[in-house]
Backbone atoms as SQL, in Angstrom:
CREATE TABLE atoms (id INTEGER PRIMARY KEY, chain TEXT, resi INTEGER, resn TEXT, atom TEXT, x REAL, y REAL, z REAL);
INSERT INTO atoms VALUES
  (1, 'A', 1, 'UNK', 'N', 0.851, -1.180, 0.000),
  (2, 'A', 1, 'UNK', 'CA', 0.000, 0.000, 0.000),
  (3, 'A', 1, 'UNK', 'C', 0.893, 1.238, 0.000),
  (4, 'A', 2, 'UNK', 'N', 0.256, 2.521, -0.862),
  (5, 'A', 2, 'UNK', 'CA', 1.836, 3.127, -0.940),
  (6, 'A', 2, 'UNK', 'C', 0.608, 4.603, 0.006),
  (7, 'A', 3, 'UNK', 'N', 1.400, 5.420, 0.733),
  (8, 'A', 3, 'UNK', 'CA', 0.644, 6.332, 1.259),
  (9, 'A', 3, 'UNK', 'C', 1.213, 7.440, 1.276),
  (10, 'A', 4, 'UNK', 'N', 0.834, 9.014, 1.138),
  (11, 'A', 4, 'UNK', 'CA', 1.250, 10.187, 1.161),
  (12, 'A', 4, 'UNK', 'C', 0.448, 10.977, 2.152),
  (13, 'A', 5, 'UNK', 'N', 1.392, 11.997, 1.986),
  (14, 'A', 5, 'UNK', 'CA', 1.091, 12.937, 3.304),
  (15, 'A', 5, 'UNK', 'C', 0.777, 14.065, 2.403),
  (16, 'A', 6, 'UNK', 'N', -0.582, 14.956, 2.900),
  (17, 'A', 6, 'UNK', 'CA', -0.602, 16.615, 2.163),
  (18, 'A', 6, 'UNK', 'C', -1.201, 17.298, 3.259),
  (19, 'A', 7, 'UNK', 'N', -0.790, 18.396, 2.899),
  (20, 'A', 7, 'UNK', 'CA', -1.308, 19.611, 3.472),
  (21, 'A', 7, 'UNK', 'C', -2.033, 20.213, 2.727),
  (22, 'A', 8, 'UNK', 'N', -3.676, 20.562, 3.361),
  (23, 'A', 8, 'UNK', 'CA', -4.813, 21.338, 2.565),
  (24, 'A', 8, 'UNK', 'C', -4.407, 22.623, 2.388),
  (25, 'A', 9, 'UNK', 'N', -4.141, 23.049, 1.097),
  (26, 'A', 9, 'UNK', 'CA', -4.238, 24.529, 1.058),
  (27, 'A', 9, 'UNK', 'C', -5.418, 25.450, 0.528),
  (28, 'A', 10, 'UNK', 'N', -6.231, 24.912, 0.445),
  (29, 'A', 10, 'UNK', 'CA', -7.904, 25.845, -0.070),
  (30, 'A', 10, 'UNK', 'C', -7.854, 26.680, 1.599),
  (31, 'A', 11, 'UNK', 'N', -8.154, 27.841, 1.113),
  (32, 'A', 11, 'UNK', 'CA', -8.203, 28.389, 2.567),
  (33, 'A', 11, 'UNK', 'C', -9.889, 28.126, 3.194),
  (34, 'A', 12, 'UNK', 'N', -10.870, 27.899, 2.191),
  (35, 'A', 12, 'UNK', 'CA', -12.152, 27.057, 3.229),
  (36, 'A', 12, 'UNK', 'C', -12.019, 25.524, 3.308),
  (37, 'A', 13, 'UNK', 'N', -10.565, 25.093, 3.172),
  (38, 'A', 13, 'UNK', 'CA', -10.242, 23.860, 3.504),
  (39, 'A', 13, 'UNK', 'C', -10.661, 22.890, 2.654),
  (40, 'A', 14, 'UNK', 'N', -11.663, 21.493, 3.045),
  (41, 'A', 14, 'UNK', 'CA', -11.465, 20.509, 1.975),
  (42, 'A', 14, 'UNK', 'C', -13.324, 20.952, 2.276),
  (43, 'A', 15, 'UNK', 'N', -13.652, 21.868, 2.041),
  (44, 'A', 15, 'UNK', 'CA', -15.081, 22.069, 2.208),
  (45, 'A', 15, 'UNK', 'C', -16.137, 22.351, 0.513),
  (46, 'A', 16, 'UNK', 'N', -16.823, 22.236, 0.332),
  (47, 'A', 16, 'UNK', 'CA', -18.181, 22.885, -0.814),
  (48, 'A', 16, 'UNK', 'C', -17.069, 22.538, -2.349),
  (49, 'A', 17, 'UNK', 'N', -16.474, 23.441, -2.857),
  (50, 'A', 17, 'UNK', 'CA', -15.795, 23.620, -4.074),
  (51, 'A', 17, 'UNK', 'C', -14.593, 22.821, -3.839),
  (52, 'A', 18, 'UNK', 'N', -13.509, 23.177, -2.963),
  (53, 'A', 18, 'UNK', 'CA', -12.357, 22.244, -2.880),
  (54, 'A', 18, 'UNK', 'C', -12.878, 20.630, -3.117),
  (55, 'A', 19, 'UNK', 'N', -13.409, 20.552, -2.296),
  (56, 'A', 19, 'UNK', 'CA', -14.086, 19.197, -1.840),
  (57, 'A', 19, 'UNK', 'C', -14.912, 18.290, -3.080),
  (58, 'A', 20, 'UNK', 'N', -15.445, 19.258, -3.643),
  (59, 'A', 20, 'UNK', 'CA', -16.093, 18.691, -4.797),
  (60, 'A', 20, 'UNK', 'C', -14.508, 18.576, -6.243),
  (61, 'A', 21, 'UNK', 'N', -13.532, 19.092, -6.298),
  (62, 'A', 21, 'UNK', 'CA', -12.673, 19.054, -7.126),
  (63, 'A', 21, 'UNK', 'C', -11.815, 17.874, -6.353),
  (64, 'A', 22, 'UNK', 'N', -11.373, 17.813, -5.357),
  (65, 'A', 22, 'UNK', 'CA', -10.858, 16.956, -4.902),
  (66, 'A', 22, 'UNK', 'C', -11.288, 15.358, -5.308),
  (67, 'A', 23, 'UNK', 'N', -12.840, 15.257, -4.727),
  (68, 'A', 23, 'UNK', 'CA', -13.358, 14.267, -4.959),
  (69, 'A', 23, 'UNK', 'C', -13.514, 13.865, -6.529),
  (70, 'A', 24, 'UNK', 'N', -13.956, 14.642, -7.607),
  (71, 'A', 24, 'UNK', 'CA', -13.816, 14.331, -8.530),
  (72, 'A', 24, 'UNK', 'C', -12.016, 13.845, -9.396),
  (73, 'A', 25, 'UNK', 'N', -11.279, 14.427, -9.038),
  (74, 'A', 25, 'UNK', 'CA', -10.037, 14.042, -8.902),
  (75, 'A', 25, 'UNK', 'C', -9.788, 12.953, -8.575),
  (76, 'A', 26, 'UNK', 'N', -10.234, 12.276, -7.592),
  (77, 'A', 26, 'UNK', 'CA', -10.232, 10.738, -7.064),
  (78, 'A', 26, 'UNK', 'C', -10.992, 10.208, -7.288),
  (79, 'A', 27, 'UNK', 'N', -12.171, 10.414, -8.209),
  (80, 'A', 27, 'UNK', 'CA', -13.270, 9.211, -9.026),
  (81, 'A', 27, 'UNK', 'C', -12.091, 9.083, -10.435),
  (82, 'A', 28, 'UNK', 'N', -11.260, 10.152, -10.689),
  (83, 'A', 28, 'UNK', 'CA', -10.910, 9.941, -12.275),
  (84, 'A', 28, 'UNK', 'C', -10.025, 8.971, -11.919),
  (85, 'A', 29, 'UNK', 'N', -9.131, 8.651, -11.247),
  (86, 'A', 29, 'UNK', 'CA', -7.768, 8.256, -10.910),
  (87, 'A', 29, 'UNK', 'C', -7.765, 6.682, -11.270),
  (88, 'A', 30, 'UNK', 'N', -8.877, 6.266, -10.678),
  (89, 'A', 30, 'UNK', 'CA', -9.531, 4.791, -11.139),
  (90, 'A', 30, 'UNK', 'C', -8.533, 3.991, -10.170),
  (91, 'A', 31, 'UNK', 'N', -8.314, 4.461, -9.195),
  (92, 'A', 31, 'UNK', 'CA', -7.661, 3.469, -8.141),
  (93, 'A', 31, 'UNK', 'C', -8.582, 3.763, -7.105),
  (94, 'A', 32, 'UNK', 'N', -8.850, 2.755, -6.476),
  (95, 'A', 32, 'UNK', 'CA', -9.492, 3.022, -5.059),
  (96, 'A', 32, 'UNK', 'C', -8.589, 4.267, -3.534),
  (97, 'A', 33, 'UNK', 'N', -9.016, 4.798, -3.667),
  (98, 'A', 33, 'UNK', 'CA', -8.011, 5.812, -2.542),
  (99, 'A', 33, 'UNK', 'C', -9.155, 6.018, -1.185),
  (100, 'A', 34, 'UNK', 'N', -7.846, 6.058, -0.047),
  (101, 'A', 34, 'UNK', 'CA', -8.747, 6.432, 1.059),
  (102, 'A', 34, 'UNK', 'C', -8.205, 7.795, 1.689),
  (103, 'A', 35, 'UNK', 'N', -8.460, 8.317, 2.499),
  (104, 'A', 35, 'UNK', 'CA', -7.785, 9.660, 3.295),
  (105, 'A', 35, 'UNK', 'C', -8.343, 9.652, 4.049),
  (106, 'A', 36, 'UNK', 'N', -7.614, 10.348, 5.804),
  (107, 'A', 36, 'UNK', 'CA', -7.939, 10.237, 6.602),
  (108, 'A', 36, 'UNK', 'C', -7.200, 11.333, 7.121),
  (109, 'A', 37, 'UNK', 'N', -7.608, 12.171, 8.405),
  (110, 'A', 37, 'UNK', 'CA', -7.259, 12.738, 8.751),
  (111, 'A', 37, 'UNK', 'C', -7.295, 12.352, 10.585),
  (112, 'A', 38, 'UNK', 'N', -6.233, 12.818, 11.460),
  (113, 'A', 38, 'UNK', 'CA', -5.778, 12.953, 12.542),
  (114, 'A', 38, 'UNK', 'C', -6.721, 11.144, 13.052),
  (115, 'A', 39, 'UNK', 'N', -7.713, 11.208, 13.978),
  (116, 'A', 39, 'UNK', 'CA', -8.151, 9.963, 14.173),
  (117, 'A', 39, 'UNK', 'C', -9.793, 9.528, 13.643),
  (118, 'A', 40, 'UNK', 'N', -9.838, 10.732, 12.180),
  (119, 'A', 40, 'UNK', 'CA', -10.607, 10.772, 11.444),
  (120, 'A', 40, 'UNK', 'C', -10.571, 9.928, 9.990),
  (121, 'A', 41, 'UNK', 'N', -11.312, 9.025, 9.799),
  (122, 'A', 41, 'UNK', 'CA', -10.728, 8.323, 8.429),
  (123, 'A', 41, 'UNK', 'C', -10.203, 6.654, 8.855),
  (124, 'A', 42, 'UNK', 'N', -9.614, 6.287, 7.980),
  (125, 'A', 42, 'UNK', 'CA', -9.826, 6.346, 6.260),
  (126, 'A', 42, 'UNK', 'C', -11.481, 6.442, 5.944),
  (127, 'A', 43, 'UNK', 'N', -11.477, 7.251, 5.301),
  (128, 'A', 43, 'UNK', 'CA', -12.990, 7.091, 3.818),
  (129, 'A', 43, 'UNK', 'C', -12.292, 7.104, 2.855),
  (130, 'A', 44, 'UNK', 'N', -13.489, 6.555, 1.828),
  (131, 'A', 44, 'UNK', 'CA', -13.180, 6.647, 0.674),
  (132, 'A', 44, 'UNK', 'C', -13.010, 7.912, 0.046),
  (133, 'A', 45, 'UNK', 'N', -12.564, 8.177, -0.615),
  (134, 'A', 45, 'UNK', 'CA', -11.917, 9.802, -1.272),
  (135, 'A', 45, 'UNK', 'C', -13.067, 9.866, -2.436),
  (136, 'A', 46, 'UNK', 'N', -13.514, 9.089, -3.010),
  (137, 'A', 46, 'UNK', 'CA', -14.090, 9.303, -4.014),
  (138, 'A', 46, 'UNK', 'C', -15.812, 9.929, -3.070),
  (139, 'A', 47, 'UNK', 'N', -16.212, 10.224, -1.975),
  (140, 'A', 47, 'UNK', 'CA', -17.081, 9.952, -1.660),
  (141, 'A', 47, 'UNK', 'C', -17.230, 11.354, -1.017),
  (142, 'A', 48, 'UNK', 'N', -17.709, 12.516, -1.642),
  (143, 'A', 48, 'UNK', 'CA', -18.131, 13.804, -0.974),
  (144, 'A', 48, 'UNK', 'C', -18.367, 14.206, 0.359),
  (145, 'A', 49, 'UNK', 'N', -19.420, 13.115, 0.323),
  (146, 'A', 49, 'UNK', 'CA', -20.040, 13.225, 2.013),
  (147, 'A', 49, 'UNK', 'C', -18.797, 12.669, 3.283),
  (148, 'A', 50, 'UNK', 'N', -17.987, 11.700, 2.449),
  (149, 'A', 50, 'UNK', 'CA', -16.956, 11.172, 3.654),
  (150, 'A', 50, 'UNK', 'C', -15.965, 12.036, 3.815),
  (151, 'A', 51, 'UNK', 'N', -15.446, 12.977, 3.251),
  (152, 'A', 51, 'UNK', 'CA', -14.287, 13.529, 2.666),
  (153, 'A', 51, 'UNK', 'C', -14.708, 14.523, 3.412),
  (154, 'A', 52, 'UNK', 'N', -16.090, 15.388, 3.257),
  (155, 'A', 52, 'UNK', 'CA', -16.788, 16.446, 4.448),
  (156, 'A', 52, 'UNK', 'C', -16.663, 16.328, 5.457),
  (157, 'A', 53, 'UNK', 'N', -16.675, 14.472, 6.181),
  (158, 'A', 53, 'UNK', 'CA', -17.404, 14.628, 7.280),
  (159, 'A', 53, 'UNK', 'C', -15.552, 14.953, 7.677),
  (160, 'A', 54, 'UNK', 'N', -14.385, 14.600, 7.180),
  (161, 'A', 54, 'UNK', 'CA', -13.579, 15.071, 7.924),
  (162, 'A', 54, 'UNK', 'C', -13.059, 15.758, 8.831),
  (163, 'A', 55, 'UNK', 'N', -13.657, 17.287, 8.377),
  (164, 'A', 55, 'UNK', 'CA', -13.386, 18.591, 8.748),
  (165, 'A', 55, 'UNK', 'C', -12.246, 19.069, 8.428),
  (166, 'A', 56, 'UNK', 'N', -11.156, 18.791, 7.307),
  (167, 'A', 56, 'UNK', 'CA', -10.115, 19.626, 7.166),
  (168, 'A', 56, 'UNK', 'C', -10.206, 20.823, 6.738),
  (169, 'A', 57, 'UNK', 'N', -9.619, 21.653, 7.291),
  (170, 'A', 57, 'UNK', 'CA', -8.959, 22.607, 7.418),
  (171, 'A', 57, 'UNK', 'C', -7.955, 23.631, 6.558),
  (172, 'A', 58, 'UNK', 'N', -7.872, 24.395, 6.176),
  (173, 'A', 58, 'UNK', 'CA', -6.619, 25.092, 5.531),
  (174, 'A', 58, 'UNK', 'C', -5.713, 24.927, 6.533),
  (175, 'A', 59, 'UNK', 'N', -4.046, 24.409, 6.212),
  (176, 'A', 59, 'UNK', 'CA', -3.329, 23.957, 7.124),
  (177, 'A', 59, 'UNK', 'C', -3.085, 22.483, 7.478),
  (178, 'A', 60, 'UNK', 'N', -4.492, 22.285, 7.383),
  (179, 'A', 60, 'UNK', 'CA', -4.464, 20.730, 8.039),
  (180, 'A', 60, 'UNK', 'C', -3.418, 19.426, 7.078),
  (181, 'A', 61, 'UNK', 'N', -3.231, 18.374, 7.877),
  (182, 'A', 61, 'UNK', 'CA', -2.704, 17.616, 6.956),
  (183, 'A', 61, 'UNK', 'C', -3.189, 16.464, 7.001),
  (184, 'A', 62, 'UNK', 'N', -3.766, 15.675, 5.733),
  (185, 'A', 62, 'UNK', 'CA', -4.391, 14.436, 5.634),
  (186, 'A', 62, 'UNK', 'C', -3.399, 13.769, 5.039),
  (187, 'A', 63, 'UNK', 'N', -4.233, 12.034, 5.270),
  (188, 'A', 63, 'UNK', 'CA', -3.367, 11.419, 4.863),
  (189, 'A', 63, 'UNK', 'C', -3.913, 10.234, 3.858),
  (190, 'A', 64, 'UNK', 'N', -2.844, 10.078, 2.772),
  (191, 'A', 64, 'UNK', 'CA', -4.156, 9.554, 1.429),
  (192, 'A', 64, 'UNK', 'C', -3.058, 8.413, 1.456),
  (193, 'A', 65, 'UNK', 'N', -4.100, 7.075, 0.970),
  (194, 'A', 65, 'UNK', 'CA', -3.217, 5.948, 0.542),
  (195, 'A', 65, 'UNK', 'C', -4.304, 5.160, -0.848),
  (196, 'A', 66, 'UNK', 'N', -3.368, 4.208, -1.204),
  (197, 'A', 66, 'UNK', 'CA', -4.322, 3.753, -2.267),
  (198, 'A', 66, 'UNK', 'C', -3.525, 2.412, -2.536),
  (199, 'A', 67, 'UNK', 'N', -3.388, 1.231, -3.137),
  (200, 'A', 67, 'UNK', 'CA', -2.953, 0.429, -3.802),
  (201, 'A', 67, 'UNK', 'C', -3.128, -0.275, -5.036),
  (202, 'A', 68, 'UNK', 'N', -2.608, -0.930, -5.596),
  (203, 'A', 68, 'UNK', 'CA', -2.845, -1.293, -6.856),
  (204, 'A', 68, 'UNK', 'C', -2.174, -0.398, -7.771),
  (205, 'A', 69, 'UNK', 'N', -2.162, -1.023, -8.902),
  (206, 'A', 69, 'UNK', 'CA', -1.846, -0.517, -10.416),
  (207, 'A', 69, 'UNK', 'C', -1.878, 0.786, -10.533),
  (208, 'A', 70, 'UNK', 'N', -1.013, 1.563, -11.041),
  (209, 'A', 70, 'UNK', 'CA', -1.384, 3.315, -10.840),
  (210, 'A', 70, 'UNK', 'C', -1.432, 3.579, -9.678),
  (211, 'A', 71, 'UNK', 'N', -1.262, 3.387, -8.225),
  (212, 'A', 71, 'UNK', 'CA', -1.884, 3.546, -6.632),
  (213, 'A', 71, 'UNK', 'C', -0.438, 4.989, -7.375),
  (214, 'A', 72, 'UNK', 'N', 0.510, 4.862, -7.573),
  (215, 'A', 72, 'UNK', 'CA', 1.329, 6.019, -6.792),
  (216, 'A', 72, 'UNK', 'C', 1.145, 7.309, -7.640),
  (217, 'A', 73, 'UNK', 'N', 0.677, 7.322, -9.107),
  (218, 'A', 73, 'UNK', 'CA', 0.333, 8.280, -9.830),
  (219, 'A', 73, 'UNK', 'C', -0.800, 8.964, -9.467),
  (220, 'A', 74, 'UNK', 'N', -1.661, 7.719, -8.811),
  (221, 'A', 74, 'UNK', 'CA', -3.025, 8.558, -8.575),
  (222, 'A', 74, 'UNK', 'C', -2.860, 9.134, -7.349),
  (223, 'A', 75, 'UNK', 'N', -1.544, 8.752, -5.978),
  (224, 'A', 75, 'UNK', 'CA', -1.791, 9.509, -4.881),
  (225, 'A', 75, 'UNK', 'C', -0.783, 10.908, -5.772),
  (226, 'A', 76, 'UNK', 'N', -0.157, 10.688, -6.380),
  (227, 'A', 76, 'UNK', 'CA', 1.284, 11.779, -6.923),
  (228, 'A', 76, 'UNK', 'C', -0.446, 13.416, -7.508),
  (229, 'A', 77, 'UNK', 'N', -1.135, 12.793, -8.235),
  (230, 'A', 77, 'UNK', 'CA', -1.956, 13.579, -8.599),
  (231, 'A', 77, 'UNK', 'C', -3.359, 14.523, -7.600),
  (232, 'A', 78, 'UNK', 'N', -3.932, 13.571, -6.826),
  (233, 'A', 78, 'UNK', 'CA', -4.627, 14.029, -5.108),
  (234, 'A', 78, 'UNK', 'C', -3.811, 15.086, -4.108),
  (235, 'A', 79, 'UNK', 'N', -2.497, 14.520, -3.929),
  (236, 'A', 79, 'UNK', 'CA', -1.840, 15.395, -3.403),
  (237, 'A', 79, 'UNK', 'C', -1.605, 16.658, -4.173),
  (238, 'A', 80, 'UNK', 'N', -1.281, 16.950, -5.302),
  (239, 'A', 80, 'UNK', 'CA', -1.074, 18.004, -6.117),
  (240, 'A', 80, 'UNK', 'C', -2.433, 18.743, -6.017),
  (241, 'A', 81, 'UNK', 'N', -3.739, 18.320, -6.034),
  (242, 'A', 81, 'UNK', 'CA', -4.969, 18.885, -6.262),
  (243, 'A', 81, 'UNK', 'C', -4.858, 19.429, -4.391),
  (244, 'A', 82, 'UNK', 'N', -4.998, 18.758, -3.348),
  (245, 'A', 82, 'UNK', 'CA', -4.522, 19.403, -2.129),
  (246, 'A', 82, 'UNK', 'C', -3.788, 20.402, -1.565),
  (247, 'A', 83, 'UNK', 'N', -2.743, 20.323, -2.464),
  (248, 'A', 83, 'UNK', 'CA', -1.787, 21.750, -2.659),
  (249, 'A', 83, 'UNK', 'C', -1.965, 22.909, -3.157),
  (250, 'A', 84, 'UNK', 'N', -3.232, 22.815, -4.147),
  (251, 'A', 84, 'UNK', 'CA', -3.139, 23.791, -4.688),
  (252, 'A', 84, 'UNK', 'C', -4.275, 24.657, -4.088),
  (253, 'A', 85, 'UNK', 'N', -3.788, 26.327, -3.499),
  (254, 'A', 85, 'UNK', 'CA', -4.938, 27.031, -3.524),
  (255, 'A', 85, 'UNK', 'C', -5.786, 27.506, -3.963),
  (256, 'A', 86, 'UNK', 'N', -6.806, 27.262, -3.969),
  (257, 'A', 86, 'UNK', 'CA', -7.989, 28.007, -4.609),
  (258, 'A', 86, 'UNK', 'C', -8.285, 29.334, -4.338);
């Protein structure tokens, strides 16, 4: 299982718009991915409502894993969408 570390930079965090780009980001990837934050998680990433119920934060840092075929392109690409501010 290969796993990465990001830091949210949307400053309303992984909430409404981030959250919805994020998640769509991790339906394209076609690997199963989970993320989790502090003793919140794993959910599935592909899954709006799980990814909400997180509560991250601008600042915060989650943590995404995935396996299989493509697992490290598709976390290399999630993390990049996490980084970037909106």
């Amino acid at each position: 299982m290969s796993t990465r570390e990001a830091t949210v930079a949307a400053a309303e965090g992984l909430h409404a718009r981030p959250a919805a780009t994020f998640v769509k980001a991790a339906k394209e990837c076609g690997v199963p991915v989970q993320i989790s934050k502090g003793d919140k998680g794993p959910v599935p990433a592909s899954s709006m409502l799980s990814v909400l119920s997180l509560g991250a934060h601008c600042g915060d840092t989650v943590v995404l894993s995935a396996e299989g075929e493509g697992a490290e392109e598709a976390l290399d690409t999630l993390v990049a969408v996490l980084s970037e501010a909106e």
